[in-house]
N, C-alpha and C positions, 0 to 999 in steps of 0.2 A: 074732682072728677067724679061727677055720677053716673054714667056710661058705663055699661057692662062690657072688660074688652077682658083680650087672650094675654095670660103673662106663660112666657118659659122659665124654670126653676131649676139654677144651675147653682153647685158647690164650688168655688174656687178657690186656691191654694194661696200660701204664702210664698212669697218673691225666690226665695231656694227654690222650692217645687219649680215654681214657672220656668224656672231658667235651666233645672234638669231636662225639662218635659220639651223647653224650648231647642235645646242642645240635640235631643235624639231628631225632633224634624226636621231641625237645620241639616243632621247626617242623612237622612233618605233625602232630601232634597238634591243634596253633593253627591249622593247614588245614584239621580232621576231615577227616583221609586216612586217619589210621591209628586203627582201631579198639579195639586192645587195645595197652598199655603191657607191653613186653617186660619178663617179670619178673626178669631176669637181667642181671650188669652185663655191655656189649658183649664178643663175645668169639667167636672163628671154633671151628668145632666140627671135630675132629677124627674122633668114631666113639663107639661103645660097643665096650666090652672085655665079654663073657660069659662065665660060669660059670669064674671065678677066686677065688682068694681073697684077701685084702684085702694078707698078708705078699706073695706072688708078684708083682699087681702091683705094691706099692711097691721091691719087691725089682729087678724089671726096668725100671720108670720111673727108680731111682734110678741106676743102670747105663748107662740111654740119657742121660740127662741131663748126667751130670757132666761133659761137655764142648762143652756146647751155650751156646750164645753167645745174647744179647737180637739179638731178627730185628727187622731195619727192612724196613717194608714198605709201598708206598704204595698205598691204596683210590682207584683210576681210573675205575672205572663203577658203577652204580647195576645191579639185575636183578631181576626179578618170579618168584618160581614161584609159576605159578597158581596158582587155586582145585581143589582137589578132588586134589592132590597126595599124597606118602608122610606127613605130616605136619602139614599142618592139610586143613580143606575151604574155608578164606580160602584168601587167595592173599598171599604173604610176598616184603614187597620187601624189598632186602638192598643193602648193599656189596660188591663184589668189588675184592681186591686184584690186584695185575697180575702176573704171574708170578713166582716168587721161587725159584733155588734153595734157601734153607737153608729155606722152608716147607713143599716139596716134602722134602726129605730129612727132616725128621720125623716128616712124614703116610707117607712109605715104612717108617721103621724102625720106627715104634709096628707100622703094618698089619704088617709082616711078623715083629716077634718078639711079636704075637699071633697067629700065623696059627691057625686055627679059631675063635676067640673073638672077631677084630676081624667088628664089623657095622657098615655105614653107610649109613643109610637116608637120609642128608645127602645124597641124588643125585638128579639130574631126569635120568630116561630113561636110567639105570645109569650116567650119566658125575658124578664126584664135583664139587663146584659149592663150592669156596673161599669163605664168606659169614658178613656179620657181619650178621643179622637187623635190618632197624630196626623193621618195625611190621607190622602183621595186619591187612588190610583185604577190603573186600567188594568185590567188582567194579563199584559204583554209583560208588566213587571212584575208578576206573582215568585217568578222563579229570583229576582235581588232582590224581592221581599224576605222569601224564606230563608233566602242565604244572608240574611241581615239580622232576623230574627237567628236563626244558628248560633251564629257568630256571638252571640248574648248569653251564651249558655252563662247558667247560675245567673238572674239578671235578679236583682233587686232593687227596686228605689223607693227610698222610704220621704213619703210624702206629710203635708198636714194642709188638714182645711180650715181655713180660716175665715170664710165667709159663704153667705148661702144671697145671690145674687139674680135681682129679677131682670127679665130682660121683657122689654112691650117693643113689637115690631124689629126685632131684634139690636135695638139700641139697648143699652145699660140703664136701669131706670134708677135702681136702688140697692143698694149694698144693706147688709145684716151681718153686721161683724158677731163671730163668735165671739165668746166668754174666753 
């Protein structure tokens, strides 16, 4: 493929993670908190790469990678971005993991050996926003949102990334198993 196209550059968990992450959306779903079933299995989003071609990126993921290790990382807070945001006109609650070197040094070296190509519209208010999507809701359920988020006091869930996953036109193109 010599065609310059758009990939999205997502981080996805191991089979525990999913089925944590799966378990909480199943519960706002059985609350009708969340309106739409996320069609993607959990997974924090790193950016889109533009106008490349399919050999370059795999050529430079494959280079960034081969010495990158499975990141443990644990999801500490729950987060809202509103309605009428970069990417829905719901408003999308999410997991937030707690600060992580080695998640931070991957989100640095993808952006930076894409530099012109990397886009991330993944931001509230130009600052990048670390998040594993659970559901799409309308703001009539903000108030069993927050009384669901409550209800979680002390929440921890300790995750691990296991692959760094491309998607072209939102199909799955190709998996990069961590080390």
């Amino acid at each position: 493929m010599n065609n310059k196209n758009n990939f999205t550059i997502v981080l996805s968990f191991d089979k525990k993670t999913n089925e944590k992450i799966t378990q909480i959306q199943r519960e706002l779903i059985n609350l009708n908190c969340s309106n739409t079933i996320i069609k993607f299995s959990p997974h924090l989003t790193i950016g889109d790469i533009e106008s490349v071609s399919y050999k370059e990126i795999n050529d430079k993921l494959i280079s960034i990678l081969k010495n990158t290790k499975v990141i443990n990382l644990n999801f500490v807070s729950f987060g809202i971005f509103p309605a009428n945001n970069n990417f829905t006109k719901s408003a999308v609650l999410f997991l937030t993991p707690a600060f992580n070197d080695e998640l931070q040094c991957i989100f640095n070296i993808i952006k930076t050996t894409f530099i012109g190509n990397f886009k991330n519209e993944h931001a509230y208010k130009n600052e990048f926003v670390y998040h594993c999507s659970l559901g799409i809701f309308k703001n009539d359920n903000k108030y069993k949102i927050m009384n669901y988020i409550f209800s979680k006091k002390n929440f921890l869930l300790s995750a691990k990334v296991v692959c760094l996953d491309i998607f072209f036109n939102n199909i799955l193109y190709k998996k990069y198993y961590l080390q």
